[in-house]
C-alpha positions in Angstrom: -31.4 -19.7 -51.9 -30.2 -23.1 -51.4 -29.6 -24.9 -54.8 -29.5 -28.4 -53.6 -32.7 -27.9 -51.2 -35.8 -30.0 -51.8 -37.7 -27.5 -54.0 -35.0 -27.4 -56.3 -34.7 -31.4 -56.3 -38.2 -32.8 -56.2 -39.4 -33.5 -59.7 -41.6 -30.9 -61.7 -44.2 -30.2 -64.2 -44.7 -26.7 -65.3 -47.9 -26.0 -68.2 -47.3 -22.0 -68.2 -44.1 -21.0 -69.7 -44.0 -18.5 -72.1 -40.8 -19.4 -74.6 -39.8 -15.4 -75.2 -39.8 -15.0 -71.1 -38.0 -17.7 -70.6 -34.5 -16.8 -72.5 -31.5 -17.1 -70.0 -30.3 -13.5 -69.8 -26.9 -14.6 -70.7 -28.3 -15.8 -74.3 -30.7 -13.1 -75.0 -27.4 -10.6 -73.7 -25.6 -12.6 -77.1 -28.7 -12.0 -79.0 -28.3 -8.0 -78.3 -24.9 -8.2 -79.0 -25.6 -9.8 -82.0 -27.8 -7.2 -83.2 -26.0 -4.4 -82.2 -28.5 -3.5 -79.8 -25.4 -2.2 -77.1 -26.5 1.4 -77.4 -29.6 0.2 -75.6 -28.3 -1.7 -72.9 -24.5 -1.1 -72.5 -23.8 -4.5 -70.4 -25.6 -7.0 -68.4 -26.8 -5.2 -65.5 -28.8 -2.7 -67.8 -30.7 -5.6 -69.1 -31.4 -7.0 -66.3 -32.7 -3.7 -64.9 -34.9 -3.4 -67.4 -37.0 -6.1 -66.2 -38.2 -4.2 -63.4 -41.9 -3.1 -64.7 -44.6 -0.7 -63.0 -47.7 -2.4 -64.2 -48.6 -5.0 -66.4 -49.0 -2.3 -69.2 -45.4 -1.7 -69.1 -44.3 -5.1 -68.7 -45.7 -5.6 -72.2 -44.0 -2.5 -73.3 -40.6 -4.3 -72.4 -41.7 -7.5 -73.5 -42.4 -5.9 -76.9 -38.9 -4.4 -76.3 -37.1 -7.6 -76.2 -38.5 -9.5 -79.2 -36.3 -7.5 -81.7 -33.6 -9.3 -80.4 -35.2 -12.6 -82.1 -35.3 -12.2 -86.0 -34.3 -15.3 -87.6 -35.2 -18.9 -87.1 -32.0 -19.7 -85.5 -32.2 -17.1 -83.0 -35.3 -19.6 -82.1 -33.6 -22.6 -82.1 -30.5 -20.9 -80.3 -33.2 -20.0 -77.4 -35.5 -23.1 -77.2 -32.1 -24.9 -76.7 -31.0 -22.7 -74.0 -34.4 -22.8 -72.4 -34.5 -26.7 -72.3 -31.2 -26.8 -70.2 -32.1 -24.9 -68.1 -35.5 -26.3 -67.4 -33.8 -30.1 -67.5 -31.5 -28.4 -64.5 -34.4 -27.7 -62.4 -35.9 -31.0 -62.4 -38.3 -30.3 -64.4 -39.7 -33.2 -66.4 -42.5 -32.4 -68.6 -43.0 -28.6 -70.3 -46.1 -27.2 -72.4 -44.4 -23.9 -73.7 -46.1 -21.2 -74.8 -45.1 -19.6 -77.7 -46.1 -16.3 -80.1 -44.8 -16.6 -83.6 -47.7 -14.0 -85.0 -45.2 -11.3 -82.9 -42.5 -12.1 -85.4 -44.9 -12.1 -88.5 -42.6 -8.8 -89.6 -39.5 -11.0 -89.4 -40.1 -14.5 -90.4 -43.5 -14.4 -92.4 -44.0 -18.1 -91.9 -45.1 -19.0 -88.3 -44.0 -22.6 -89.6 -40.2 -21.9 -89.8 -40.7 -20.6 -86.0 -42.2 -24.1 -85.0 -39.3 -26.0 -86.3 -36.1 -23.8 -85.2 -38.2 -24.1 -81.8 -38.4 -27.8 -81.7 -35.0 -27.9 -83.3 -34.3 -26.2 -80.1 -35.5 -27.7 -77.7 -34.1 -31.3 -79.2 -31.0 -30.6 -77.9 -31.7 -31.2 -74.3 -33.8 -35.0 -74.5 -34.0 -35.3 -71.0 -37.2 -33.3 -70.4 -40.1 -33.4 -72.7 -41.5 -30.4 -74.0 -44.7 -29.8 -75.2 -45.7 -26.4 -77.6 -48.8 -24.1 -77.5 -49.0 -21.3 -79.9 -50.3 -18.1 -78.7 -52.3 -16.5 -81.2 -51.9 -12.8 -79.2 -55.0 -11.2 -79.1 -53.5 -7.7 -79.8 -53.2 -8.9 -83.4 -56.9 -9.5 -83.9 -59.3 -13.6 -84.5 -58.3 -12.9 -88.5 -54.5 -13.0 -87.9 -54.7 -15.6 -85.1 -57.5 -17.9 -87.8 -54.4 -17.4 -90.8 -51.7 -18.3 -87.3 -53.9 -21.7 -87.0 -54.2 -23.0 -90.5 -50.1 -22.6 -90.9 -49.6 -24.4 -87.6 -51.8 -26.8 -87.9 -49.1 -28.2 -90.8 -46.8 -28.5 -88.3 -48.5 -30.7 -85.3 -46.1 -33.0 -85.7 -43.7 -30.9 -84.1 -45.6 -31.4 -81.1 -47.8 -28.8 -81.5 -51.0 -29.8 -79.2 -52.6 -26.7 -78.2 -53.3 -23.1 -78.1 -54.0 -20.2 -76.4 -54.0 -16.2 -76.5 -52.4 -14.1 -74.8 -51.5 -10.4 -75.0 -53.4 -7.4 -73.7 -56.4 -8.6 -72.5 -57.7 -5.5 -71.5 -58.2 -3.9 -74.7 -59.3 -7.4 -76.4 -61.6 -9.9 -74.9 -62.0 -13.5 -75.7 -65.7 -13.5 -77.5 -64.1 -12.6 -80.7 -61.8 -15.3 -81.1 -64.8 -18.2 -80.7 -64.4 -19.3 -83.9 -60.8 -20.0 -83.8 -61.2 -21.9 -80.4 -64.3 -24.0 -82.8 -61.4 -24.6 -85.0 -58.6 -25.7 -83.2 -60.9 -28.0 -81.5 -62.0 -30.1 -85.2 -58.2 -29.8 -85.5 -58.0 -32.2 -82.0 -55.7 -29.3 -80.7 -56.8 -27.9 -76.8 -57.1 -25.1 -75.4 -56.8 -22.6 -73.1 -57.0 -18.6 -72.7 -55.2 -15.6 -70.6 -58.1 -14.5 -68.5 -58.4 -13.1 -64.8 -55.1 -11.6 -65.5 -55.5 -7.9 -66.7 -58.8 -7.6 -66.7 -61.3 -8.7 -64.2 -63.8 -12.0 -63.6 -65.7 -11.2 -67.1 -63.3 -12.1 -69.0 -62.7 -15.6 -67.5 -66.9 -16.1 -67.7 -65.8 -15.2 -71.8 -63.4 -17.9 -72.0 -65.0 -20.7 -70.0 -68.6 -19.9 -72.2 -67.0 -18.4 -75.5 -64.6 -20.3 -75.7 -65.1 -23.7 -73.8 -61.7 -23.7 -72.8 -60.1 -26.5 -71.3 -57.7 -24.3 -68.9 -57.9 -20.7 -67.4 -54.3 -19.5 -67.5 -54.0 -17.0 -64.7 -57.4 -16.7 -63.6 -56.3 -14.2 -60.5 -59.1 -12.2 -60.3 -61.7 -14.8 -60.8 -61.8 -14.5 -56.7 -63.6 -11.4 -57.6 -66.9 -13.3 -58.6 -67.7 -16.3 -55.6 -70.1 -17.6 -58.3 -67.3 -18.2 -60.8 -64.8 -19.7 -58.2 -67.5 -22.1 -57.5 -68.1 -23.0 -61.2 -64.5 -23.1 -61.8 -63.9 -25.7 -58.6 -67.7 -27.8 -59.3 -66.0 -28.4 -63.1 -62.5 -28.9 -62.4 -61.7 -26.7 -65.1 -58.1 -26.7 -64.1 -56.3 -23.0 -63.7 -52.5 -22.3 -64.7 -51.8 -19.8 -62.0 -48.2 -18.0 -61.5 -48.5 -16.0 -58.3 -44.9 -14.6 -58.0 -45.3 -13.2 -61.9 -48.6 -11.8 -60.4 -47.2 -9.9 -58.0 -44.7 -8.5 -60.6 -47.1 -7.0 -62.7 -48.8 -5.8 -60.0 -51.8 -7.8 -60.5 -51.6 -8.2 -56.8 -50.0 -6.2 -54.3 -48.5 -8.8 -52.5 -48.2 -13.0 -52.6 -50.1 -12.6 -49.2 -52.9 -11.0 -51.5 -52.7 -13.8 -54.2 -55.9 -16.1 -54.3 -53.7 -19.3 -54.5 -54.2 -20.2 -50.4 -58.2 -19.4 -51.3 -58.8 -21.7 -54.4 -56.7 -24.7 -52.9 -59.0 -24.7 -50.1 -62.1 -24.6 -52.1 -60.7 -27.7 -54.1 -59.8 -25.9 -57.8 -57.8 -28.1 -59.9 -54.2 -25.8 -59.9 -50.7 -26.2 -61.3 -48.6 -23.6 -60.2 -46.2 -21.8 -62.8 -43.4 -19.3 -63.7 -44.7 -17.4 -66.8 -42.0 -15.2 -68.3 -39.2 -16.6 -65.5 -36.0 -14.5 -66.6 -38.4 -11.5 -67.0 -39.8 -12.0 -63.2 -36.2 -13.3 -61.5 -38.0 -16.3 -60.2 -37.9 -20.4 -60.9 -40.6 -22.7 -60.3 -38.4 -23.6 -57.0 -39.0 -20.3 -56.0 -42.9 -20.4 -56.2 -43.3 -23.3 -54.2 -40.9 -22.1 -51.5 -42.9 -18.5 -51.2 -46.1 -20.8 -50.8 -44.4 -22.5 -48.2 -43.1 -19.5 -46.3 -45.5 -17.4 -46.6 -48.5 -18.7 -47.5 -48.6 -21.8 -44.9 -48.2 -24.3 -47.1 -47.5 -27.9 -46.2 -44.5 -30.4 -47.6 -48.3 -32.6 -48.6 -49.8 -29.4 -49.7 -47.0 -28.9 -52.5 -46.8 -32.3 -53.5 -50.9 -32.1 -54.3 -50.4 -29.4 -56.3 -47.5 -30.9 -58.1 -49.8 -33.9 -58.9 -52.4 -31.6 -60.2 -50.1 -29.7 -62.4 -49.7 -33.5 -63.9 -53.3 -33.6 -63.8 -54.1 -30.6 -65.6 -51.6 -31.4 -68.2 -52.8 -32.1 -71.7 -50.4 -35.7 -71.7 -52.7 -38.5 -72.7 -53.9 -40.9 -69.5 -51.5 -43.4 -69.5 -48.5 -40.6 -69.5 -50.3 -39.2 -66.8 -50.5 -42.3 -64.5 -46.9 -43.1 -65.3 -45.5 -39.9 -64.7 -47.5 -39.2 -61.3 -45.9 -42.6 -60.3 -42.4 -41.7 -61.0 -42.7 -38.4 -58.8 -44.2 -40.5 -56.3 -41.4 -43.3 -56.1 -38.7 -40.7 -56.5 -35.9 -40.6 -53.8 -36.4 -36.8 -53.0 -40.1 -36.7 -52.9 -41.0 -38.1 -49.2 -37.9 -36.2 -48.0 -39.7 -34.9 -44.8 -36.7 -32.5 -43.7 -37.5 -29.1 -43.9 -35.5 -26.2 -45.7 
C-alpha cells in the first residue's frame, strides 16, 4: 500500500466506527500486558491472529474476548486518545464513534464515567472532531439499554448526539427496543440501528418502521428485498455500509458480492465505513481503493460518496455546507492521477 497515495491524502468523514474495534493493536497489546492477560496471547503476533474470525458469530466471540482488556475509565481515555491519532493521521476530519458502555456494566457500573474518560480521550488529538453514539447492545435487552439512556442523557454535553444498537441481531430484533428509540428522540438525540447485517431484509423493515431510524447501519442484505432497496433510495434514508468488514464476517463471500456497486447506482444515500478497523486489518483508505479496483469505481464516483458520508452525517446544516466546501477546495481532492 502506498501511504502517501490519494486515498490516504484526500480528506474523510467516517459515521461507523465502533470505539472497542478501533484500538491500535499496539495499545490494546499494553492493555493485556497490563492485565496480565500474556498466558492468552504470548506476543503480538498471537493477538493479531486472533482477529481472524469464521463467521460473524465468532467474531463476537472475540470481540467479547477483548473487552476484558478495558476495565477502568482510564483504560477508555488511554484508547479514545490512541484512536483519535490515528484517525487525525488518515485525514480523517469528522468521526461519529460508536461506543458500548452497557458491555462494561460489570466493570464500571456507571455508563457516565465511560463517556467522560472517552471524551477525555479523544481531547487529546483536536485536530479531528469526533462525535459519540452509544450503543445500547441489544444482547443486553430494551430494559438495560432504557436505564443506558437516562444515565447518558446526563452527559450530552460530552457530545453525546445519538444512538444506536448493536450486538447479535440475530437472536434480538429491533421491535422491542421502540420505546427507547421514542425516547432518545424527546431527548433530541438521533438515531440509527444494526440491521441487514446478521440477519436478513426483516430486520431493516423493523428499524426503518419500529424504529423510525434516521440511518441503517450496514444494511447488506437489504438487496434481498427490491421493495426495500427502493423505499430505502425513494427516502434517502441514508445507510452506513462497511463492505470490507462484510466480507470479514462472512456476511458476503466476496467484495465482488457486496451490494455497494448495486445501491450507488439506484441512488441510495451511502457513506462508506470501517467498523471495527484493527479487528478487520483495513482503513477507510483501504475501502475506497477496493471499490476502485475491484468494483469499477471512478476518482468522481468516490468523491460522491465522500460527500454523502458528509451528507448523512448528523453535523447541523451549516457544518455540513462548510465542511463539503473544504473537501472540495482541498489541494489533493481534484488530483486526477491515478494510483
Amino acid at each position: 500500500m502506498n501511504a502517501s497515495s490519494w486515498y490516504e491524502r484526500v480528506p474523510k468523514v467516517e459515521l461507523h466506527l465502533h470505539l472497542e474495534g478501533a484500538i491500535p493493536h499496539a495499545a490494546l497489546w499494553a492493555l493485556v500486558q497490563k492485565y496480565d492477560g500474556t498466558s492468552l496471547v504470548e506476543d503480538m503476533a498471537a493477538l493479531e491472529q486472533k482477529f481472524v474470525y469464521r463467521d460473524f458469530p465468532h467474531f463476537i466471540e472475540t470481540w467479547n474476548w477483548k473487552n476484558q482488556f478495558l476495565r477502568e475509565s482510564q483504560d477508555f481515555t488511554f484508547i479514545a486518545a490512541a484512536e483519535a491519532r490515528d484517525l487525525a493521521q488518515q485525514n480523517i476530519r469528522y468521526a461519529e464513534m460508536y461506543f458500548s458502555p452497557t458491555d462494561f456494566r460489570r466493570q464500571l457500573t456507571d455508563v457516565r464515567r465511560i463517556a467522560a474518560a472517552v471524551r477525555s480521550g479523544l481531547e487529546r488529538a483536536p485536530q479531528i472532531e469526533v462525535a459519540l453514539v452509544p450503543d445500547i447492545v441489544r444482547d443486553m435487552g430494551p430494559e438495560r439499554g432504557a436505564v443506558t439512556l437516562a444515565q447518558l442523557h446526563e452527559v450530552c454535553d460530552l457530545g453525546i448526539i445519538g444512538i444506536t444498537i448493536g450486538g447479535s441481531e440475530q437472536h434480538h430484533p429491533p421491535e422491542p427496543f421502540a420505546p427507547i428509540y421514542e425516547q432518545a428522540r424527546r431527548l433530541g438525540l438521533r438515531t440509527s440501528a444494526h440491521a441487514g447485517e446478521a440477519a436478513g431484509s426483516a430486520s431493516v423493515w423493523g428499524a426503518v418502521r419500529a424504529l423510525r431510524v434516521d440511518r441503517i447501519g450496514h444494511g447488506t442484505r437489504a438487496v434481498e428485498d427490491e421493495a426495500l432497496v427502493e423505499f430505502l433510495a425513494e427516502r434517502r434514508i441514508p445507510v452506513e455500509l462497511c463492505p470490507i468488514s462484510n466480507v470479514r464476517t462472512g456476511v458476503v463471500a466476496s467484495i465482488e458480492q457486496h451490494p455497494v456497486r448495486r445501491y450507488f447506482e439506484r441512488g441510495m444515500l451511502l457513506s462508506i465505513n470501517t467498523d471495527d478497523p484493527k479487528m478487520f486489518g483495513n482503513s477507510l483508505a483501504d475501502e475506497y481503493r477496493l471499490l476502485a479496483t475491484r468494483l469499477g469505481f471512478s476518482r468522481d464516483d468516490i468523491r460522491s460518496l465522500i460527500l454523502q458520508g458528509i451528507e448523512s452525517s448528523w453535523l447541523p446544516p451549516e457544518r455540513k455546507a462548510i465542511l463539503s466546501q473544504e473537501f472540495r477546495t482541498d489541494p489533493v481532492w481534484l488530483d486526477g492521477r491515478t494510483e
